[in-house]
PyMOL CGO cylinders between C-alpha atoms (Angstrom):
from pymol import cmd
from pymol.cgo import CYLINDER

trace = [
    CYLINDER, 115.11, 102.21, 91.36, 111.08, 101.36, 91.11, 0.3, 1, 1, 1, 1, 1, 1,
    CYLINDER, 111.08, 101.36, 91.11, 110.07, 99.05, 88.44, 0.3, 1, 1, 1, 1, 1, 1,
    CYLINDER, 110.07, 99.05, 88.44, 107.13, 100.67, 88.06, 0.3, 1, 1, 1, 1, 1, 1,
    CYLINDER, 107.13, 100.67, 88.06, 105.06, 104.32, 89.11, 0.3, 1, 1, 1, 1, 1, 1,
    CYLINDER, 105.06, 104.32, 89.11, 102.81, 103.14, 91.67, 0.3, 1, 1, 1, 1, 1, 1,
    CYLINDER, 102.81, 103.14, 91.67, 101.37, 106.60, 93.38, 0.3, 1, 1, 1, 1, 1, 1,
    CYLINDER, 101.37, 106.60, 93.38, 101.75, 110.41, 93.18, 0.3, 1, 1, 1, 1, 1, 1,
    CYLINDER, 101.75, 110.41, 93.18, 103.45, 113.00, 94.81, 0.3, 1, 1, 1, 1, 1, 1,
    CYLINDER, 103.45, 113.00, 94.81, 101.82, 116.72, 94.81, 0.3, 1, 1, 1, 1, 1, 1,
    CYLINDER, 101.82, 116.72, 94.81, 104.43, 119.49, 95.44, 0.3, 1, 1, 1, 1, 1, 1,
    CYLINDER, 104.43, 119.49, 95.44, 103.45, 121.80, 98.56, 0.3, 1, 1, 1, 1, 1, 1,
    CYLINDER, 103.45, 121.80, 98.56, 105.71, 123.85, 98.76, 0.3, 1, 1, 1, 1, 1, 1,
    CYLINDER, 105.71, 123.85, 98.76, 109.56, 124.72, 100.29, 0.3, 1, 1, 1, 1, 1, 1,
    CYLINDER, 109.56, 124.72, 100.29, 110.13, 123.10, 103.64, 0.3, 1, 1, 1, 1, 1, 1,
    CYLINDER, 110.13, 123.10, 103.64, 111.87, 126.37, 105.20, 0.3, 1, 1, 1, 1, 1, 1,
    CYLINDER, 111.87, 126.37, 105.20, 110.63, 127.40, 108.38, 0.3, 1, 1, 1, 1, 1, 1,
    CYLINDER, 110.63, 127.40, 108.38, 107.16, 124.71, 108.31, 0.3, 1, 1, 1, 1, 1, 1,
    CYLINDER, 107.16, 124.71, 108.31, 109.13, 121.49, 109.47, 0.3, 1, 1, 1, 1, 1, 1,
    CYLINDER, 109.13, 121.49, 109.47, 109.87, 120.92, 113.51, 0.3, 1, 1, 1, 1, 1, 1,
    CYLINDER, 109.87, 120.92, 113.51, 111.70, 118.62, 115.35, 0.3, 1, 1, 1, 1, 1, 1,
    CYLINDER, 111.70, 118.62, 115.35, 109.26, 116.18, 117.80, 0.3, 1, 1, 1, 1, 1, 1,
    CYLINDER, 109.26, 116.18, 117.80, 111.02, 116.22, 120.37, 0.3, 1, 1, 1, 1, 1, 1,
    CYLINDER, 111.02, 116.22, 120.37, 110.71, 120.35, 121.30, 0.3, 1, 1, 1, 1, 1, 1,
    CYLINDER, 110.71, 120.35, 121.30, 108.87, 121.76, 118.64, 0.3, 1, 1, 1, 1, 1, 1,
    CYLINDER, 108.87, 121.76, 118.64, 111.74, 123.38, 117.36, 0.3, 1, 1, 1, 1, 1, 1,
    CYLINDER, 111.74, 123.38, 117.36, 111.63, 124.27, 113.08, 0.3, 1, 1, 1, 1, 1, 1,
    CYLINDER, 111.63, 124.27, 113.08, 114.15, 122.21, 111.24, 0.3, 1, 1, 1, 1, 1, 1,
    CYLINDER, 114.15, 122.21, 111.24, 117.47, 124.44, 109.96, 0.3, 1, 1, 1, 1, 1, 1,
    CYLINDER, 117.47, 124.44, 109.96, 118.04, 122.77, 106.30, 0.3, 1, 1, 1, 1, 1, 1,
    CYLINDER, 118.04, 122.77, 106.30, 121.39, 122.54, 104.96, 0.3, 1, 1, 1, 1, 1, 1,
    CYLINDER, 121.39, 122.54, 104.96, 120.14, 121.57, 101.25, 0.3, 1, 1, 1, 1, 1, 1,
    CYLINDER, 120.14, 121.57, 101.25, 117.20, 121.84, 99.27, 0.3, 1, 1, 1, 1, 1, 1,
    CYLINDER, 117.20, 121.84, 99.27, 113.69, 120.56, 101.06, 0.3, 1, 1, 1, 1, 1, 1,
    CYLINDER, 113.69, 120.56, 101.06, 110.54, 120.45, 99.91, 0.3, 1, 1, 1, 1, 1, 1,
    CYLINDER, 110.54, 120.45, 99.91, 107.01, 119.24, 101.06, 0.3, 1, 1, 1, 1, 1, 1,
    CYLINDER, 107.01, 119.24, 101.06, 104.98, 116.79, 99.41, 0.3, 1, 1, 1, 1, 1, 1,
    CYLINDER, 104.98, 116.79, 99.41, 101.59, 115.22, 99.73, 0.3, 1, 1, 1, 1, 1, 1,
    CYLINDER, 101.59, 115.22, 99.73, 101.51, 111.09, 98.39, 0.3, 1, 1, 1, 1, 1, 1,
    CYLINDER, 101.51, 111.09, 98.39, 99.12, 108.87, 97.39, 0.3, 1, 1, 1, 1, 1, 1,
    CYLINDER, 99.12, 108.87, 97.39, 99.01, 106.53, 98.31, 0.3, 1, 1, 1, 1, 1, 1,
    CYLINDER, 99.01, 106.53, 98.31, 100.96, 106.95, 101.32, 0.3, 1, 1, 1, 1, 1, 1,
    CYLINDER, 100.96, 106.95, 101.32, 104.92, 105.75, 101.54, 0.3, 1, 1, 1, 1, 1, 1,
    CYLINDER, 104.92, 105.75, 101.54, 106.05, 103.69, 104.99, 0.3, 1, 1, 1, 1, 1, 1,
    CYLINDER, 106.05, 103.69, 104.99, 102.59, 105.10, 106.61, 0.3, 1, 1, 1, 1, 1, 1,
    CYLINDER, 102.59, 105.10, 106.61, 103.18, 109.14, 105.58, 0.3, 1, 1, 1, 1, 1, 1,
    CYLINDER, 103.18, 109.14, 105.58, 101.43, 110.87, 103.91, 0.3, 1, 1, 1, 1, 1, 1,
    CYLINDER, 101.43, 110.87, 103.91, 102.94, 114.07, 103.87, 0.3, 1, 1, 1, 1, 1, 1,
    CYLINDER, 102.94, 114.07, 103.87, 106.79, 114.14, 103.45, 0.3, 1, 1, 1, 1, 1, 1,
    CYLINDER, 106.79, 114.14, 103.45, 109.87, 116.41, 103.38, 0.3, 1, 1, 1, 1, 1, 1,
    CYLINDER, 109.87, 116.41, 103.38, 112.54, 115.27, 100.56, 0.3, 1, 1, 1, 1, 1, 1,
    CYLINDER, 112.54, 115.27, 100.56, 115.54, 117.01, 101.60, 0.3, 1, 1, 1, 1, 1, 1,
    CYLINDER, 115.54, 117.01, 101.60, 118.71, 117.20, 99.27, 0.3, 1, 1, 1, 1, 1, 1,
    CYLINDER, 118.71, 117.20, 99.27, 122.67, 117.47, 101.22, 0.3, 1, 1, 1, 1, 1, 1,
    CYLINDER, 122.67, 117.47, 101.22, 126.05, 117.52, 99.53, 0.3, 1, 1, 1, 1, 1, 1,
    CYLINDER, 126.05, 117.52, 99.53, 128.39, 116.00, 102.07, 0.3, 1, 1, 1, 1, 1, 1,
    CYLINDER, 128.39, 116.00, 102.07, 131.31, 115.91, 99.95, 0.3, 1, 1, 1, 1, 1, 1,
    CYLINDER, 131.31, 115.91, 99.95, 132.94, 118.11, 102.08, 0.3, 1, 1, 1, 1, 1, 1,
    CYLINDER, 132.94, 118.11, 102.08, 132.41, 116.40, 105.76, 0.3, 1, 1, 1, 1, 1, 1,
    CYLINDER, 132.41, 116.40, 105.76, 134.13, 113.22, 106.86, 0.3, 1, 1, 1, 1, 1, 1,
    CYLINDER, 134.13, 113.22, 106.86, 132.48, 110.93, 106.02, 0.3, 1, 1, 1, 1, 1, 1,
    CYLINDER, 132.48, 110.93, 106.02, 133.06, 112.08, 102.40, 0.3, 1, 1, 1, 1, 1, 1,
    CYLINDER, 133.06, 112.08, 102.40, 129.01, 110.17, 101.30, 0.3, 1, 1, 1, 1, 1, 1,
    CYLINDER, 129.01, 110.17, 101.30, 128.86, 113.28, 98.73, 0.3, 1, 1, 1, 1, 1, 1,
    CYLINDER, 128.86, 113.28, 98.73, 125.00, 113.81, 97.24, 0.3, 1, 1, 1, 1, 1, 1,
    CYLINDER, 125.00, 113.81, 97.24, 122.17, 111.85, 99.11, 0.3, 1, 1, 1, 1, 1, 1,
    CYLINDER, 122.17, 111.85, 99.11, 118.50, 112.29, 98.88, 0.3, 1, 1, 1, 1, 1, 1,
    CYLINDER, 118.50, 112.29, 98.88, 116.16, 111.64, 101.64, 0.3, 1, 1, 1, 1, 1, 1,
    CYLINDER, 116.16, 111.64, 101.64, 112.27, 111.04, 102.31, 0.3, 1, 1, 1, 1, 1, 1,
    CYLINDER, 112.27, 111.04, 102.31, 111.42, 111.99, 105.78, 0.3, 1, 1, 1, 1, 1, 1,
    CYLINDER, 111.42, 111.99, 105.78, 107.79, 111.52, 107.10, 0.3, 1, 1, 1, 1, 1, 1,
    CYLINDER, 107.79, 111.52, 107.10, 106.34, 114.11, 109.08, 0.3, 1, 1, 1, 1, 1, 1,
    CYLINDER, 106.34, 114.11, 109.08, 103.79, 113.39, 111.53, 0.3, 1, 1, 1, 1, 1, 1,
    CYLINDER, 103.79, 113.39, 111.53, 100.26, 115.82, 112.30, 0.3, 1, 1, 1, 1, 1, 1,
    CYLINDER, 100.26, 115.82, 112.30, 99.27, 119.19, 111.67, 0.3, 1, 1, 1, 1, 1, 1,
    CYLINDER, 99.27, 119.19, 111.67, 103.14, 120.32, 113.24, 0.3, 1, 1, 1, 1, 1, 1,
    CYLINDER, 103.14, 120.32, 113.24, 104.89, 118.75, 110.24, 0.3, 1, 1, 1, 1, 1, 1,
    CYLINDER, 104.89, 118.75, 110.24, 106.73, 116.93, 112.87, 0.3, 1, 1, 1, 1, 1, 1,
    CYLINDER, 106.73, 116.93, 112.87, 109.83, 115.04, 112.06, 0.3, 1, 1, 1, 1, 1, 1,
    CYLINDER, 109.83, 115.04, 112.06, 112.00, 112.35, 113.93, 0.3, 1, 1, 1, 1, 1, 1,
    CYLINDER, 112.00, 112.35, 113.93, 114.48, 111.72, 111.13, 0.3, 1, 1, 1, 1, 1, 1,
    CYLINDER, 114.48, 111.72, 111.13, 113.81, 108.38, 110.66, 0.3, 1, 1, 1, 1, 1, 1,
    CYLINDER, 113.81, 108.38, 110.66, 114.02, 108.21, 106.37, 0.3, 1, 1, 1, 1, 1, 1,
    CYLINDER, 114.02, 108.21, 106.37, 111.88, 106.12, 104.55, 0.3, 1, 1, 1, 1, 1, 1,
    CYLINDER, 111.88, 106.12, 104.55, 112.55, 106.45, 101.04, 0.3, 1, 1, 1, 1, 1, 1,
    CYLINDER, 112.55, 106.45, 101.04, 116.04, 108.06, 99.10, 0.3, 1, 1, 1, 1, 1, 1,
    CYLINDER, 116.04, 108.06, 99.10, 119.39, 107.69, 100.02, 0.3, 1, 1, 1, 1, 1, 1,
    CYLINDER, 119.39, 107.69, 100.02, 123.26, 108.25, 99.37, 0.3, 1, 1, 1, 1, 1, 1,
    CYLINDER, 123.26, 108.25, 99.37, 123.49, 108.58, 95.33, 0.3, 1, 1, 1, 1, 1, 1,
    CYLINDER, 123.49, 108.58, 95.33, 120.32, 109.94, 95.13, 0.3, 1, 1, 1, 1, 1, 1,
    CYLINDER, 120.32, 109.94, 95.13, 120.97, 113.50, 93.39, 0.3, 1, 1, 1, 1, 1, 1,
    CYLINDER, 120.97, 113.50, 93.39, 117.35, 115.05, 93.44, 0.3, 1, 1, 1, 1, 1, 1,
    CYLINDER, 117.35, 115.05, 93.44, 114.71, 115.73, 94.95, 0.3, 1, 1, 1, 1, 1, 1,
    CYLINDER, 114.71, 115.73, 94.95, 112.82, 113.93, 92.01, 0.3, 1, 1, 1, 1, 1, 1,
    CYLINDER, 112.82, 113.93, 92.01, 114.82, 111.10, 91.46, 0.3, 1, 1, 1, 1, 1, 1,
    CYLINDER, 114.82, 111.10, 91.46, 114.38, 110.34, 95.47, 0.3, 1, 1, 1, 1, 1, 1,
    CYLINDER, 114.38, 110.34, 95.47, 110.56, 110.58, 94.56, 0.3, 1, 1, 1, 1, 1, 1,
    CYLINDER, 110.56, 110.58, 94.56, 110.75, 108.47, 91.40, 0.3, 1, 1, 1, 1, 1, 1,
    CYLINDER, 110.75, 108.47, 91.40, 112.53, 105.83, 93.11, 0.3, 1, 1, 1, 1, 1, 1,
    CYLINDER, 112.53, 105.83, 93.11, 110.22, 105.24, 95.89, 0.3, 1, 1, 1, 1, 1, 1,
    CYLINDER, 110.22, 105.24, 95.89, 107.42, 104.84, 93.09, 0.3, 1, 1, 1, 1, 1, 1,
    CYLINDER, 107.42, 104.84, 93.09, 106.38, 108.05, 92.65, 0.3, 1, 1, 1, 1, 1, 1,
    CYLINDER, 106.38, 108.05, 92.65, 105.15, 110.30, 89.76, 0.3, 1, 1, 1, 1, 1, 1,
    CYLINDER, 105.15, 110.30, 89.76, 105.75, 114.10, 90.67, 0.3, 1, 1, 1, 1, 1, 1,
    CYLINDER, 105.75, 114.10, 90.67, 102.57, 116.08, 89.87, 0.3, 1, 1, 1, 1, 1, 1,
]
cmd.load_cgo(trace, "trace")
């Protein structure tokens, strides 16, 4: 976890149906809980995010909760799955957020 708060992250809004794929435009089918979020200062490069929340428990491999920070690229939202913040333990969408030094506004 982040010593210490270093930016802020605005809520946008639910991810549902405003995130595509780059590679054909396609919008992103969650299987958890995502969410959009504008940061300041930016994280990895992005400035707008998704944080998306997945319970794999159930699917071999068994990594149960994870958390992940995706960056999204343009106007598109556009997303190549490359995280850059979160990860396997990671049960919210906050605690993803507050680990990569962020306050949630």
């Amino acid at each position: 976890m982040s010593d210490t708060i270093t930016g802020r992250a605005r809520y946008l809004g639910p991810a549902d149906g405003l995130v595509h794929h780059k590679d054909d435009k396609t919008p992103v089918t969650w299987t958890g809980q995502a969410e959009l979020y504008l940061l300041n200062p930016p994280l990895r490069g992005y400035t707008t995010v998704v944080v998306a929340s997945n319970d794999n428990s159930d699917h071999p491999p068994a990594f149960g909760v994870e958390t992940n920070i995706y960056g999204l690229e343009g106007e598109g939202l556009l997303l190549e799955w490359d995280d850059v913040g979160g990860g396997r333990g990671i049960a919210t969408i906050a605690d993803a957020l507050t680990d990569s030094g962020y306050h949630v506004l």
